[in-house]
N, C-alpha and C positions, 0 to 999 in steps of 0.2 A: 576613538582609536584604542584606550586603555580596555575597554569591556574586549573587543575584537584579539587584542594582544592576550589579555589573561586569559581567557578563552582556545588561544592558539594550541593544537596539541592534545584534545581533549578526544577522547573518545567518541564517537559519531554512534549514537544512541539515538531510541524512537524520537528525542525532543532537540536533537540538535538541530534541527531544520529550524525549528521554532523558536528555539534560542537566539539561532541567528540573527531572523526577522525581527525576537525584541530586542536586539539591541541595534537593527542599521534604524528600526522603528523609534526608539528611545534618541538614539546618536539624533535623526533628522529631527526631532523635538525639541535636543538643545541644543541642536545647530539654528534652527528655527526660531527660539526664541533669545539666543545670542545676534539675529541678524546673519550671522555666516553663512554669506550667498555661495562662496565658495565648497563650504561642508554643505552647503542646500545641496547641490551640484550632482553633489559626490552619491550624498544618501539617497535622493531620487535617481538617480541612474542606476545605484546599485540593486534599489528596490525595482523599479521598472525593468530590468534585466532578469531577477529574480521569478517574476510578475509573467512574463515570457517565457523562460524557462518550466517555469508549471506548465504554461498554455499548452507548450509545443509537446511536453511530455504527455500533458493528457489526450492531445490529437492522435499522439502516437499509439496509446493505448488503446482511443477506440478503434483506431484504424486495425489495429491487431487483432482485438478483444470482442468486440464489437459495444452498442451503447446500451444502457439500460433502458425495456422496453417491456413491461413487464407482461404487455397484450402478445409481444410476441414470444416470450417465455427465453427473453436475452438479460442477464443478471451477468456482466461478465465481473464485477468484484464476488460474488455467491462462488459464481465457477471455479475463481483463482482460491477462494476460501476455502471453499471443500474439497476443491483439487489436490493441494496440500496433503490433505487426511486422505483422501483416496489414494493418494499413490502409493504414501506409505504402508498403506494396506497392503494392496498388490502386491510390491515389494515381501512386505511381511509374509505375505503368504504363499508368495515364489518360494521363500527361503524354509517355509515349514514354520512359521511361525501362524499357526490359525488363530490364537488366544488374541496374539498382540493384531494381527490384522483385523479382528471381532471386534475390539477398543478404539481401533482405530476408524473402523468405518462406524462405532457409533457417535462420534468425533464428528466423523462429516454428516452424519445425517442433518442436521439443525441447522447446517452450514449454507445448502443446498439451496436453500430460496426460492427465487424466481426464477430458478437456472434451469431451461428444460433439461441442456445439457450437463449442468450436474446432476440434477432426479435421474435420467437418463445412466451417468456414470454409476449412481450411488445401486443403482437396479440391479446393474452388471456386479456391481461388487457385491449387492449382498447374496445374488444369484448363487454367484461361483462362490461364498462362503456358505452356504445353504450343506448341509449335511457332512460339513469339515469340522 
């Protein structure tokens, strides 16, 4: 409960997921080996809740996204990777900014992967950046 408290309030950063996990992780260790069925209870439910919550997020994602599949040139973390840089490209380059959209799509090129649909996007952008 002390780790969870001091913790309360903190800024939610790339490792606060993981932070979390070590301390309901550590909490169920010395609830574990103090014997406390009741703190047992507590930390596996919150951990197996946790546990779920991934599951259900990442069904959702494939369902969205689709799954990596690399025969059939489905990368959807590549996609959302270079998607990122690609758009700001676009963007950049709607606005007149050629230089910053150049940077930007060479940001996504390496990004791209197994994504047919990013190779795909990335084509389109360096196309329409082609003699800009």
């Amino acid at each position: 409960r002390a780790a969870g408290i001091a913790t309360a309030g903190e800024r939610i950063s790339d490792g606060w997921w993981n932070r979390g996990a070590e301390i309901a992780l550590g909490s169920l260790q010395v609830a574990t080996e103090l014997g406390d069925h009741a703190a047992i209870a507590t930390w596996t439910t919150a951990l197996w809740a946790d546990q779920r919550l991934i599951e259900r997020r990442i069904a959702a994602l494939e369902d969205a996204l689709g799954t990596f599949d690399r025969r059939a040139g489905s990368d959807p973390a590549a996609n959302l990777d270079a998607g990122r840089f690609q758009a700001r490209a676009w963007s950049a380059m709607a606005a007149g900014h050629f230089d910053q959209a150049r940077a930007l799509a060479a940001q996504a090129a390496p990004r791209v992967g197994g994504s047919r649909r990013a190779q795909e996007s990335q084509a389109a952008l360096v196309a329409a950046l082609a003699g800009r």
